[in-house]
C-alpha positions in Angstrom: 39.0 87.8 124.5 42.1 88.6 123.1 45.2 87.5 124.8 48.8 87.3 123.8 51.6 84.5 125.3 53.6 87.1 127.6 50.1 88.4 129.3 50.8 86.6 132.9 55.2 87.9 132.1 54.0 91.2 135.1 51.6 88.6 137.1 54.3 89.6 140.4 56.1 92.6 139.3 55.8 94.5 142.1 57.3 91.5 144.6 59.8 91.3 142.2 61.0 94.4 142.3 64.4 94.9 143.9 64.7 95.4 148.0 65.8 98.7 147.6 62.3 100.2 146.2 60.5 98.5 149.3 59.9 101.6 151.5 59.0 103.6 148.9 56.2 105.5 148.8 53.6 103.8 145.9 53.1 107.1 144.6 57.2 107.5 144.1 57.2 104.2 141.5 56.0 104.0 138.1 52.9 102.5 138.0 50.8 101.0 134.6 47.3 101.4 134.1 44.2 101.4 132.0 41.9 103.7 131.1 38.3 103.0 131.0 39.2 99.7 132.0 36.1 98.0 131.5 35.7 99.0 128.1 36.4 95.5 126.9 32.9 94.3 127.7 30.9 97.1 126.2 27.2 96.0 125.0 27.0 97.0 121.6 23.4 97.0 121.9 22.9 99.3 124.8 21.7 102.5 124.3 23.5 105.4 124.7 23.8 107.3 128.3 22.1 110.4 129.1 25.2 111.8 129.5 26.3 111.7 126.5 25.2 115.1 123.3 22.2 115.7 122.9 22.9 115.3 119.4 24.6 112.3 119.9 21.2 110.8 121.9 19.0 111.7 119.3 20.7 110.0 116.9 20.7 107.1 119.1 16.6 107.2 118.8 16.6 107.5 115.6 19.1 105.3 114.0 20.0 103.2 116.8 20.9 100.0 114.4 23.4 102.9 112.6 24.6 104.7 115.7 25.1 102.2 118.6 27.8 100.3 116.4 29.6 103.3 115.6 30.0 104.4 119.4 30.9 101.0 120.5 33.7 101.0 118.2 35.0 103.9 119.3 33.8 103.6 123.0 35.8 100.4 123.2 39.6 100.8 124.5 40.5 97.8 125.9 40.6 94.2 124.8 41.6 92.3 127.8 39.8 91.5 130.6 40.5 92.6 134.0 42.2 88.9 134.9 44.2 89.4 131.9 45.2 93.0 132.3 46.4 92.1 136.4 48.7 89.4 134.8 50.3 92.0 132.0 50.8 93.5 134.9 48.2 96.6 135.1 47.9 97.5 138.8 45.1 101.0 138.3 42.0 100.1 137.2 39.8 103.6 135.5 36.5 102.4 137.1 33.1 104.6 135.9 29.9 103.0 137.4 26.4 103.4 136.1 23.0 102.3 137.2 21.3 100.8 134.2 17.9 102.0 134.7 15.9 99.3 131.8 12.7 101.3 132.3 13.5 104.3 132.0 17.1 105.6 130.8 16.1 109.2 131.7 16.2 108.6 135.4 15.5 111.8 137.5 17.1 113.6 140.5 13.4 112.8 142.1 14.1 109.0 141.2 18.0 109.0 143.1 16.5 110.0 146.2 14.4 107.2 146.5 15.2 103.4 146.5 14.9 101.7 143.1 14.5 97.8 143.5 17.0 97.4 140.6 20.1 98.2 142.2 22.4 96.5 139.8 25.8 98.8 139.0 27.1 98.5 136.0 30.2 100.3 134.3 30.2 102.7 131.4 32.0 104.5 128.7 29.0 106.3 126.6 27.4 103.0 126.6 26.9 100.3 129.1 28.9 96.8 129.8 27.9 93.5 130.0 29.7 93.2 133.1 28.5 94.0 136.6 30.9 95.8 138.8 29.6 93.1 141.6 31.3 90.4 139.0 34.4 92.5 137.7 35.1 93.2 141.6 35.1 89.8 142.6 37.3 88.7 139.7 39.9 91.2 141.2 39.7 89.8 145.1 40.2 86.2 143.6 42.8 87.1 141.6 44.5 89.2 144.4 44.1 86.0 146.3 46.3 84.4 144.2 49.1 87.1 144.0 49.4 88.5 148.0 51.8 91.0 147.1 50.4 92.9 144.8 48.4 96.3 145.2 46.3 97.2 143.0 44.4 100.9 143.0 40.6 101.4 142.4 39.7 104.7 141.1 35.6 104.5 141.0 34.9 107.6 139.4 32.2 109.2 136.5 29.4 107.9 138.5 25.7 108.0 136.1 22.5 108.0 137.8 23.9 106.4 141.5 21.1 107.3 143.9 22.5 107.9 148.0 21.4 104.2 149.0 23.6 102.8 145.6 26.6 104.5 146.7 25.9 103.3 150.2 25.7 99.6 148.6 28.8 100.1 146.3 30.9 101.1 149.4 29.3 98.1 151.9 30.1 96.0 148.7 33.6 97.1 148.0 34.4 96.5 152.0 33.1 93.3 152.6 34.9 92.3 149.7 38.2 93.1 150.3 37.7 93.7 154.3 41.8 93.8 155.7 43.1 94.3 152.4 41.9 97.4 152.0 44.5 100.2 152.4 43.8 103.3 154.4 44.2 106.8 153.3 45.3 108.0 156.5 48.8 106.1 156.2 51.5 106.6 153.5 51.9 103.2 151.7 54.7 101.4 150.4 55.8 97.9 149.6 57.2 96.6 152.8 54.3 98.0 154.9 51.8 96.4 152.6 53.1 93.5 152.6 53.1 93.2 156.7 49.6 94.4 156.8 48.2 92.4 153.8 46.9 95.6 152.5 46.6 94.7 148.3 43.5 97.2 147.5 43.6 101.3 147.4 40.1 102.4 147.0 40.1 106.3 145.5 36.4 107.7 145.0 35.1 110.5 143.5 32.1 111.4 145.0 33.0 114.1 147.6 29.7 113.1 149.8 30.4 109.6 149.7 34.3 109.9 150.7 33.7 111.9 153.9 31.5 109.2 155.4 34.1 105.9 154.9 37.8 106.7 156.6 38.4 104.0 154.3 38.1 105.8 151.3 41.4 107.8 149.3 39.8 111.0 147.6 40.1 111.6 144.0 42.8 110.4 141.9 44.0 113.4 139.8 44.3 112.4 136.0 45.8 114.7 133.5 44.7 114.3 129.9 45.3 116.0 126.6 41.6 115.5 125.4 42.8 114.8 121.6 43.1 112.4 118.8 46.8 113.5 118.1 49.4 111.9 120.1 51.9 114.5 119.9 49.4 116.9 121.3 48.9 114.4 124.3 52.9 114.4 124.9 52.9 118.5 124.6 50.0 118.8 127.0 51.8 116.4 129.7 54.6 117.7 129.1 53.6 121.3 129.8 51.2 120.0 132.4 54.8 118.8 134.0 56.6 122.4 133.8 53.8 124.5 134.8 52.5 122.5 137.9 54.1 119.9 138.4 53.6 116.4 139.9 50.8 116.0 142.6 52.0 115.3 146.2 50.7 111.8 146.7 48.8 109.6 143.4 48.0 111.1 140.5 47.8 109.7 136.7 49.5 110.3 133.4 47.2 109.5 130.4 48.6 108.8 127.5 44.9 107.9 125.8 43.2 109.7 123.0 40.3 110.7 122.6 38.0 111.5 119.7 35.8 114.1 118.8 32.6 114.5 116.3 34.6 115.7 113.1 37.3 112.2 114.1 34.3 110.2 113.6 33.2 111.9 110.8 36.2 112.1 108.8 37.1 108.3 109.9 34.1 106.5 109.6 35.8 103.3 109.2 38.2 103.7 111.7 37.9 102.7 115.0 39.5 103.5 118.3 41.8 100.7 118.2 43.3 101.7 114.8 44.1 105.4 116.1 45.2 103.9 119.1 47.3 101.8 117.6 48.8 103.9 114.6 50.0 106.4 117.6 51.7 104.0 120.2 55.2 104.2 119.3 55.4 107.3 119.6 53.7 107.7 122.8 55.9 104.6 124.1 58.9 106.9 123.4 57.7 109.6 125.6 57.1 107.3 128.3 60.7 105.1 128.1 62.1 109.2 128.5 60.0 109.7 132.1 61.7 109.0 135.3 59.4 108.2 138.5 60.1 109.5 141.9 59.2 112.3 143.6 60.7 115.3 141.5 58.3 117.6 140.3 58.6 116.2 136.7 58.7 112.7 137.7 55.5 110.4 136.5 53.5 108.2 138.8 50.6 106.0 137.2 50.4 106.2 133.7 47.6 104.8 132.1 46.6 103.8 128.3 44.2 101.9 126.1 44.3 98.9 125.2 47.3 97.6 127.1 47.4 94.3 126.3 48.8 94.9 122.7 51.6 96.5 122.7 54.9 96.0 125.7 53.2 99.3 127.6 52.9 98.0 130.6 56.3 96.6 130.7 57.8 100.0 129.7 55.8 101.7 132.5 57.5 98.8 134.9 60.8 99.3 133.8 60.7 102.7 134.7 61.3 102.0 138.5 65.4 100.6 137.2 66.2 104.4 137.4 64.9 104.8 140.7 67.9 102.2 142.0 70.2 104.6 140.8 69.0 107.3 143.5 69.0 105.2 146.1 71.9 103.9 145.8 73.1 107.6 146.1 71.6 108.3 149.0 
């Protein structure tokens, strides 16, 4: 895995932060994150998900040895793993679990009411990882271990093929795990209050269903995205997504990722997510050095990108909160 000498530079950031940003509100600072975070360990030999075109799964059947390598390439938009992402100092994770169903990838509603002995989650992004989300959690709660003041959030979201009993699991799971650390919806969080509780996790889930039964639960995470392969489009969409609504009251997410569509792939055979990525990054870094956290209606709160370990993103993102000093000491 891919890893470059200033990855562990964030490892504290947010205890290094100055006093002054302490009792903020987390959803008032800049925060960097990663989108489809576990993209990194994609299994280029999985088949593709049911949830993917109907098109795209019939080709799959086909031409599997001709398809399955183009949509991991493309699928693929990180290249650090999650120890190495906490230490560049990425603190929301863009978690979508599947249940990897060996059998029989066309599992019915009739099948999720039941209990399937194979209750192994997995994450996904059109195919499936390598990774359990049993292993990539536990990764996070030994690393978090390591670094006390530091709060990462979960958003478990895009769930594939989860019967009621594997959401059940997830959530047991995801509690015993982290236990104390976990911090609650019902109070507004910020630095200093963390810190005295040794709350380090913030669990959002999408599944209405789910999030009504555990207290300990945030609800979903809003996350605006342009839904292009052109960055500029991506900075006009958040930028009119800014001016029309406005920021959300408490979390919600920036994403500065692209995303491809059938005549991309077409036209750019050879190309791969990572190139496009790439290509675009300085001028989506610009946008993002012009934003200004804080709870404006046009400030930013978590901004989130691919690949993060490649570029300084997360460092710009981090940088952000320096503007927010200037406001308090006004106050």
């Amino acid at each position: 895995m891919e890893r470059g000498d200033a990855a562990s530079t964030n490892a504290d950031w947010m205890s290094q932060l100055p006093e002054e940003l302490w009792g903020i509100p987390l959803w008032d600072l800049a925060i960097p994150g990663s989108h489809d975070s576990m993209s990194y360990c994609l299994d280029r030999h999985s088949a593709v998900l049911g949830s993917e075109s109907l098109v795209l799964q019939l080709l799959d059947r086909l031409a599997p040895c001709i398809v399955r390598p183009c949509v991991f390439r493309w699928a693929t938009t990180q290249a650090w793993c999650i120890p190495d992402q906490l230490d560049a100092g990425i603190r929301f994770f863009d978690l979508r679990i599947a249940h990897k169903n060996i059998k029989n990838t066309h599992r019915t509603q009739d099948m999720l009411k039941t209990h399937n002995t194979d209750d192994t989650l997995y994450f996904a992004h059109a195919i499936y990882t390598l990774q359990t989300v049993k292993e990539a959690l536990s990764t996070m709660a030994v690393w978090l271990e390591q670094h006390q003041k530091e709060i990462v959030i979960l958003s478990c979201s895009h769930f594939y093929l989860l019967s009621d009993s594997e959401h059940q699991a997830l959530v047991s799971y995801i509690t015993q795990l982290f236990k104390d650390k976990l911090c609650p919806p019902q109070e507004t969080p910020y630095l200093s209050q963390c810190w005295y509780l040794g709350q380090q996790v913030i669990v959002s889930y999408d599944d209405e269903t789910i999030l009504h039964q555990h207290k300990e639960l945030w609800p979903k995470i809003p996350y605006w995205y342009a839904d292009s392969a052109d960055p500029k489009e991506v900075i006009s969409y958040l930028e009119e997504r800014q001016k029309a609504q406005g920021r959300a009251a408490h979390f919600f997410t920036s994403g500065l990722n692209l995303t491809e569509d059938t005549a991309v792939v077409v036209c750019n055979p050879c190309l791969t997510m990572r190139e496009l990525t790439m290509k675009s990054f300085s001028l989506l870094l610009d946008w993002v050095e012009e934003q200004t956290p804080g709870p404006d209606l046009t400030a930013v709160n978590i901004i989130c990108g691919d690949f993060v370990g490649l570029n300084n993103f997360a460092s710009v993102v981090i940088g952000l909160n320096k503007k927010l000093l200037k406001t308090e000491n006004h106050r």
